[in-house]
C-alpha positions in Angstrom: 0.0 0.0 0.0 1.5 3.7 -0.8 2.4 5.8 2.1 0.1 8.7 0.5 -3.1 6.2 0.4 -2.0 5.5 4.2 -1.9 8.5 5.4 -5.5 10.1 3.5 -6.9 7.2 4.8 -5.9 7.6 9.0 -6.9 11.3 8.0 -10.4 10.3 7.5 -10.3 7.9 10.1 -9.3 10.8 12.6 -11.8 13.3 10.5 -8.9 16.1 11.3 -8.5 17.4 7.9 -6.9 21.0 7.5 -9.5 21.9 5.5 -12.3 21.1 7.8 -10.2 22.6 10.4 -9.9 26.2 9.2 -13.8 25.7 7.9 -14.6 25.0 11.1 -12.9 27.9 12.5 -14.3 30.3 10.1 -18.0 29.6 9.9 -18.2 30.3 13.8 -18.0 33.8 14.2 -20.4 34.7 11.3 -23.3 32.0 13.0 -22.5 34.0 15.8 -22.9 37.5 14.2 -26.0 36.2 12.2 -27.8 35.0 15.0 -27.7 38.7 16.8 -28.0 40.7 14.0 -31.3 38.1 13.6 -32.5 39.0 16.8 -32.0 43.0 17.0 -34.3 42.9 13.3 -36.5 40.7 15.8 -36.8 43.3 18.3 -37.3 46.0 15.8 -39.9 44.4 14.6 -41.6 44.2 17.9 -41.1 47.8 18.0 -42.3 49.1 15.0 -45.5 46.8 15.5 -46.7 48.0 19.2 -46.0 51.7 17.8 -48.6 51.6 14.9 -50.4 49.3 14.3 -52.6 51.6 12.5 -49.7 52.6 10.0 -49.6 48.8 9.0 -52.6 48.5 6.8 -51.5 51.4 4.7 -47.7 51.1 4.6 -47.8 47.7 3.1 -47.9 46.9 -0.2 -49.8 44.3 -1.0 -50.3 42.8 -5.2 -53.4 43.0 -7.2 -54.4 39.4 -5.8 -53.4 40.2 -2.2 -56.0 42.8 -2.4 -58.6 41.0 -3.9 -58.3 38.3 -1.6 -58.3 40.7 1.9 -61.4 42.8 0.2 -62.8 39.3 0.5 -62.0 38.4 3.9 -63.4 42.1 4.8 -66.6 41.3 3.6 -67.3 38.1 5.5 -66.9 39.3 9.2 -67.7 35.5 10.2 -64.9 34.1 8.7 -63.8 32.0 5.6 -61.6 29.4 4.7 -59.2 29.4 1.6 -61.5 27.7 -0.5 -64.9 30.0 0.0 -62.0 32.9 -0.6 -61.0 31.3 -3.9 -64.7 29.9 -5.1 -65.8 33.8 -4.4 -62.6 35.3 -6.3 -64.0 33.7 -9.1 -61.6 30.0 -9.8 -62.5 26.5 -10.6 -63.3 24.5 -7.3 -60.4 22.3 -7.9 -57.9 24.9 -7.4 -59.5 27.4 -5.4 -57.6 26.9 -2.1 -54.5 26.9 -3.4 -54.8 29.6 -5.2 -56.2 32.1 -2.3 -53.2 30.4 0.3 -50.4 31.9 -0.6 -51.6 35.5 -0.5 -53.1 34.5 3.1 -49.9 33.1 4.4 -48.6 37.1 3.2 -51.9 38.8 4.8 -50.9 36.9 8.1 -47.4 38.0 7.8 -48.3 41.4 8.0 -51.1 41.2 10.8 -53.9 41.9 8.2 -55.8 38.6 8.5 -56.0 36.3 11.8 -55.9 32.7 11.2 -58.0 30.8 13.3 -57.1 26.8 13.6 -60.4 24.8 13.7 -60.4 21.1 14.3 -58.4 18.8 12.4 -56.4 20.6 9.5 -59.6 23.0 9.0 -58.6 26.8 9.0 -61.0 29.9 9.1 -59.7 33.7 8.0 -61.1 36.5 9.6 -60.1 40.5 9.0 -58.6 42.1 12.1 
């Protein structure tokens, strides 16, 4: 057996490469500065939500179907789910719910629509 074939192969036995070493080394500190520059954006968020929470609605901008689907959710105080959204936007009832979900999930983001979990996997929207 070659002495170079030995040697790689105790070197992966040991997993002490030099290149995982200084990768190692490196990747630290930025995890590190990631995870507080993560949670000062956190906070600010916090911040910029308890001060005005009236500034929201109008300070977001929201896409042509975003709109649509929260005029929607307006209208029916009682709640709907994503399918009653997308059946009353106008879609085929095979694809209703998927289409009215993803601007939802953005409408929830931005504190415009409440989701309220029902039984089971059944989900209700209602305007805030």
């Amino acid at each position: 057996m070659r002495i170079s074939h030995k040697r790689k192969v105790q070197l992966k036995l040991q997993k002490q490469t030099p290149v995982f070493a200084e990768l190692a080394t490196k990747a630290a500190p930025k995890k590190v500065a990631k995870a507080e520059t993560v949670a000062k954006a956190e906070e600010a968020k916090k911040v910029v939500k308890a001060a005005a929470p009236a500034k929201a609605a109008s300070a977001v901008a929201l896409t042509p179907k975003q709109q649509q689907v929260l005029d929607i959710v307006v209208k029916n105080a009682e709640g709907l789910n994503p399918k009653g959204i997308g059946l009353e936007a106008g879609q085929e009832d095979a694809k209703a719910a998927s289409w009215a979900t993803g601007a939802l999930k953005k409408l929830t983001e931005e504190g415009l629509v409440e989701r309220i979990q029902l039984a089971g996997n059944k989900v209700l929207y209602k305007a805030i």
